[in-house]
Kinemage of the C-alpha trace (Angstrom):
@kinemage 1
@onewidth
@group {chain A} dominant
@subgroup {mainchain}
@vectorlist {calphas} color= white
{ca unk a 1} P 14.208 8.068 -12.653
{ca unk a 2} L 10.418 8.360 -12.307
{ca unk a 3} L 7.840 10.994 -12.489
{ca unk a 4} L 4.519 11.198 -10.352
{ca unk a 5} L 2.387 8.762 -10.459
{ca unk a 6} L 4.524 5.723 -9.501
{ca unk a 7} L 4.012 2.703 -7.226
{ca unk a 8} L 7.859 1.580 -5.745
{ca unk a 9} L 9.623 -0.328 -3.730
{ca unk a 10} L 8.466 -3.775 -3.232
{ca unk a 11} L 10.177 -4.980 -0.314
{ca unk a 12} L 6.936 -5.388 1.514
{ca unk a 13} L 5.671 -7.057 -0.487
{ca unk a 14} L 4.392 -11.487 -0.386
{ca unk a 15} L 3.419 -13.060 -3.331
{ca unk a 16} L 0.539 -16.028 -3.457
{ca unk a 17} L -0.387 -15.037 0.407
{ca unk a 18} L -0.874 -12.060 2.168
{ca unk a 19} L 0.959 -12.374 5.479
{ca unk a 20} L -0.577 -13.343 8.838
{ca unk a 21} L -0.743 -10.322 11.084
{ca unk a 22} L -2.869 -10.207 13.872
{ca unk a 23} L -5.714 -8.185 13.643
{ca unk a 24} L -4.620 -5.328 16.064
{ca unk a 25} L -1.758 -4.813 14.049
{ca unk a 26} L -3.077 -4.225 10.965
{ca unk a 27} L -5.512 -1.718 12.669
{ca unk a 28} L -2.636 0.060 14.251
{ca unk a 29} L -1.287 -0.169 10.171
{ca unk a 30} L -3.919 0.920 8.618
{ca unk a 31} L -5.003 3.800 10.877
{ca unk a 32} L -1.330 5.098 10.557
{ca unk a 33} L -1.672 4.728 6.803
{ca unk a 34} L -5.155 6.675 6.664
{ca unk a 35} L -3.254 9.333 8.010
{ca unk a 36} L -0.152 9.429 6.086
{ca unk a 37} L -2.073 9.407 2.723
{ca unk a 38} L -5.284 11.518 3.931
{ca unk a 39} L -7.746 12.039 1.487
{ca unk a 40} L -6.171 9.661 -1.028
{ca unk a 41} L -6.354 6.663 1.355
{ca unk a 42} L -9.502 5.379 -1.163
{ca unk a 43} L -6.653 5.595 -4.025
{ca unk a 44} L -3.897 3.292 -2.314
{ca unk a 45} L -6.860 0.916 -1.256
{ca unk a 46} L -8.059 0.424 -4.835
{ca unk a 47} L -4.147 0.361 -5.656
{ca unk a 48} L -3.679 -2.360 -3.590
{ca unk a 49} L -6.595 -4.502 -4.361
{ca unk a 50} L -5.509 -4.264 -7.889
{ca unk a 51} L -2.040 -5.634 -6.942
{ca unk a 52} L -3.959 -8.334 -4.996
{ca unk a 53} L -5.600 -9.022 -8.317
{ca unk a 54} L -2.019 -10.687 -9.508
{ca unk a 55} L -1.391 -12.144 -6.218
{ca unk a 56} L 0.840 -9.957 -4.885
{ca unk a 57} L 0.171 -8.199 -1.679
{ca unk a 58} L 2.167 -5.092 -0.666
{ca unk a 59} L 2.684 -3.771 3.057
{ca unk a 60} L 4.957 -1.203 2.493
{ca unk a 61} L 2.852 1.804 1.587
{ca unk a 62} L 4.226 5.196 2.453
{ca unk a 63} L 4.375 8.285 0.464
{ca unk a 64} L 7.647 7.600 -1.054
{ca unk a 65} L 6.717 4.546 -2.748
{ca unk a 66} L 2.803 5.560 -3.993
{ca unk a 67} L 2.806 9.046 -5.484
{ca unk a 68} L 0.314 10.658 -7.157
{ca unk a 69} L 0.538 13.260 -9.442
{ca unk a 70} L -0.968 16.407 -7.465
């Protein structure tokens, strides 16, 4: 079991490469995800940058699998 904050679930996630979507789906992604996280949208950014940092690139963001702790 985990406690807030946590970053899960990694099935969406490529390592080496990011994957090859075209660009009006990952507007349609990341306009859904601005929503979903709100005001902490800057926070998952910077969480996934660091990820792409070690080469992995995650996709499947949601607030079940990046929690923060308020």
């Amino acid at each position: 079991m985990v406690k807030p904050p946590f970053v899960l679930d990694f099935g969406g996630a490529w390592l080496d490469e990011p994957p090859d979507y075209p660009s009006e789906i990952l507007a349609e992604w990341e306009a859904k995800k601005r929503e979903q996280f709100e005001d902490r949208w800057p926070d998952v950014v910077a969480i996934r940058h660091t990820f792409r940092g070690f080469c992995i690139y995650i996709s499947d963001v949601n607030p079940g699998n990046i929690r923060f702790r308020d």
